[in-house]
C-alpha positions, 0 to 999 in steps of 0.5 A: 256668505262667501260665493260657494255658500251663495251658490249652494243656497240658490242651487237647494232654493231652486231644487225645493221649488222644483221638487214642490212643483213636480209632486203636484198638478199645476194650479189647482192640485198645488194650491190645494196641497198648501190648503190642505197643509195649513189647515192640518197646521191649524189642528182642524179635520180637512174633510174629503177634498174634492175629487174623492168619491163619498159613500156612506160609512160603515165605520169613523175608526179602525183598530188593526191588530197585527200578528207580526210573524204570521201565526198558523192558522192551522193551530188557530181557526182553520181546523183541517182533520185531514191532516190526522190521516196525512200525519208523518207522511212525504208531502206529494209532489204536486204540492212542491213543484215549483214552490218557493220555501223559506226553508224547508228543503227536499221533501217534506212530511205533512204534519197534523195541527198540535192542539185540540180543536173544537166547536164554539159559540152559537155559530159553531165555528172551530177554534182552538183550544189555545183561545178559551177566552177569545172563543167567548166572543167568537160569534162577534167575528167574521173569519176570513179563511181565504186569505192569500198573498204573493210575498213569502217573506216577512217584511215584503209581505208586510209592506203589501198587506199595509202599503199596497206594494211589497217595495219600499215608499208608498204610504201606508193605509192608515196615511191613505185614511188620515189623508182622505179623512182628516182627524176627529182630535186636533190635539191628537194624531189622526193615525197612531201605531202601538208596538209590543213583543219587544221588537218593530215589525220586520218592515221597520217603520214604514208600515206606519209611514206615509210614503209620496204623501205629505209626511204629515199623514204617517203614523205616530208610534206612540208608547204604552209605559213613560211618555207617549213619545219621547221627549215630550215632556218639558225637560226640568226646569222649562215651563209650558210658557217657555215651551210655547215661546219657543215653538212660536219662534220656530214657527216663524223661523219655519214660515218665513222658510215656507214664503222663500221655498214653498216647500210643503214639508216645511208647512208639516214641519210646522204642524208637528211642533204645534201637534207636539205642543198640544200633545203634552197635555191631551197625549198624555191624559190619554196614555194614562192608564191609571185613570182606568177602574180596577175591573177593566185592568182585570178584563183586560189584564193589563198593567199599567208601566209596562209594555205589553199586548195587553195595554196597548189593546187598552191604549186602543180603546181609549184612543178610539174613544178621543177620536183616532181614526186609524190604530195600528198594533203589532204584536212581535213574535208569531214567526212559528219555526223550530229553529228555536224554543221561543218561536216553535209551535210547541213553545213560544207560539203557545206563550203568544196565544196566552199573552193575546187571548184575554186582551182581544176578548176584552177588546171586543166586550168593551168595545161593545159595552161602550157602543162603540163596536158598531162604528169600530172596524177591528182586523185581526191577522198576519202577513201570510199562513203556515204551511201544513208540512213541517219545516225540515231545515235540520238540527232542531226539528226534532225537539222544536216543531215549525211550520214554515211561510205560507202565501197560499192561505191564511185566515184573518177575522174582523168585527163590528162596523156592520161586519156579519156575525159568527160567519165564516168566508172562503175556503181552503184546500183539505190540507189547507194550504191553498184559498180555494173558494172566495179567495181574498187578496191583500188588495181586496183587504184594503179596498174592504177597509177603505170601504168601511170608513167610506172611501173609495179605494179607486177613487182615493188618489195621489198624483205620484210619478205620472200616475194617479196612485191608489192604496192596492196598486194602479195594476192590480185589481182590487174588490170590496168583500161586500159579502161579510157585511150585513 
């Protein structure tokens, strides 16, 4: 080693020591990080540690489906019949002043829902006729109408209904789980995320990251056609024997790195080799959707091989079955403009809604059929809502019919985990474009989530930067939607 090598070797030696030190309390918030680290390596749950508050759970497990898009709640469960009577006419002017629009420009007209709605299930909920199945299981589920947000744009408003802030860098809500939790499945991830549609949400990957924690609470994005994760199978020609060889001999090349730098992500680097190792019999067990009878391939309309909404709301099922704590799908496509045929509300958006109708009904019936609903928190929704104008940025809006970004209000439902039954909460104005009564933030969403598996969200915290992080933010307050559960 020349002494340019040498220096440079002792410089990134000092700056790991340093980092480690300054992303954690002196003694005890160190020793605690490296507890915690080894015992995530050795594939056991770490329970909460002490400093979090502990209250009763409603919930071991989430399963969150995520419109990525934002689909409109007018064409979906918030039935306005005001906006017959608006149809076609200039939106007025108290609705425009001062708004920011993704793109509609100078004076919009009002525009009225383009499907039916109807009356439902023995709670009477309105619904649209673009759901026949999902309406079968409408009295499960709790809408929450009064959702509202402060982003106008799909991948900031996805970071803050997921993260907490609307920039880039803080963990996602499922890392706040996993790290306040643990995993129920030492040869599984505590945190998974399923993608279909074609395409990774707007925000990237960072929906399912874990931000300032330790990155050995992100997501796994995980596949539901050929190997879960990629290269996880042995290459042709290399044995498990060989594999586990090979794995000890980077795990000690990794300690050996650890005992010199005390760096923690060395120490998460080590548990995902021995994560991987373990997944390769366990991961691909539970991706296996030909091990599923014929009937639950017929109520979930799935097929197995493919990637599709629909087997990954059965990827979900067996996942919570084998103790996943958090599970994330997005489902890409909801982004509702008229700019093209595959995104405008009198084409694509009814393409969607055929694709998620049968899956979330059968979600929920299996869940159910199984027990497990009542231990299983499911949130449905988007990012924001649609507005009730409609878009007017030319060209194609004759033909193909959008609405455009809504913060003001959008609707969300959630089910089981003693959420109450066939209930609506929250209003919005008569035009639905703004939550009115109840209001829920996206910081009340996650404080409620967080609630329901037990946690605190005030008391779930992370030295960051000086400050005791939290999921909804240190500046921004959050409460728990304690009138939705039984």
């Amino acid at each position: 080693m020349n002494i340019f090598e040498q220096l440079q070797h002792d410089y990134l030696l000092n700056q790991s020591r340093r980092m480690f030190l300054s992303k954690c309390v002196a003694g005890v918030g160190s020793a605690w990080l490296t507890s915690m680290a080894s015992k995530a390596l050795a594939g056991g749950s770490h329970g909460l540690p002490d400093h979090i508050s502990h209250i009763a759970p409603k919930a071991k497990r989430v399963i969150f489906l995520h419109m990525a898009g934002a689909p409109s709640q007018l064409e979906l469960f918030d039935y306005k019949p005001d906006l017959k009577k608006l149809n076609g006419q200039d939106t007025p002017s108290e609705y425009l002043a001062g708004q920011r629009f993704a793109f509609i420009q100078g004076v919009p007209k009002l525009m009225d829902t383009i499907y039916p709605f109807h009356q439902a299930g023995q709670s009477g909920q309105w619904i649209t006729d673009r759901l026949p199945w999902f309406e079968k299981v409408i009295d499960e589920v709790c809408f929450i109408k009064s959702m509202h947000t402060d982003q106008f744009n799909h991948a900031p408003a996805q970071l803050l209904l997921h993260t907490g802030n609307s920039l880039l860098g803080n963990p996602s809500i499922g890392s706040w789980v996993t790290y306040g939790l643990g995993s129920e499945n030492e040869n599984l991830p505590g945190y998974i995320s399923l993608v279909s549609g074609g395409k990774a949400p707007s925000a990237g990957k960072s929906v399912w990251g874990s931000g300032f924690l330790p990155s050995v609470y992100q997501g796994v994005q995980c596949r539901s056609k050929g190997d879960p994760v990629l290269y996880l199978s042995n290459p042709d020609g290399v044995s498990r024997n060989m594999r586990r060889q090979a794995v000890d001999t980077i795990t000690k090349i990794n300690q050996e790195a650890y005992d010199s730098t005390n760096d923690p992500e060395t120490l998460t680097r080590i548990s995902q080799y021995e994560m991987a190792f373990r997944m390769q019999i366990h991961a691909n067990e539970a991706f296996d959707l030909k091990d599923e009878p014929e009937y639950i391939h017929e109520l979930y309309g799935t097929e197995p091989g493919k990637e599709s909404f629909a087997n990954n709301c059965l990827l979900a099922r067996r996942l919570a079955e084998r103790g996943v704590r958090y599970i994330q799908l997005f489902d890409w496509g909801w982004d509702s403009h008229g700019a093209a045929e595959s995104e405008a509300l009198n084409t694509g958006f009814k393409r969607k809604c055929k694709q998620v109708d049968k899956p979330m009904y059968a979600l929920l019936t299996d869940l159910k059929q199984r027990g497990l609903l009542e231990d299983t928190l499911v949130v449905w929704g988007g990012e924001f809502g649609r507005t009730p104008m409609r878009e007017n940025r030319g060209g194609s809006e004759m033909k193909f019919i959008g609405r455009d970004h809504n913060p003001g209000a959008f609707t969300m439902w959630l089910a089981g985990a003693g959420v109450k039954r066939g209930m609506s909460f929250g209003e919005t104005d008569p035009i639905g474009y703004k939550a009115v009564k109840d209001k829920v933030s996206t910081q009340d969403l996650q404080a409620t989530i967080l609630h329901t598996m037990g946690l605190k969200h005030n008391k779930l915290t992370y030295p960051f930067q000086g400050l005791d992080q939290t999921l909804p933010g240190v500046t921004k307050p959050a409460r728990v939607i304690n009138e939705i559960f039984s």
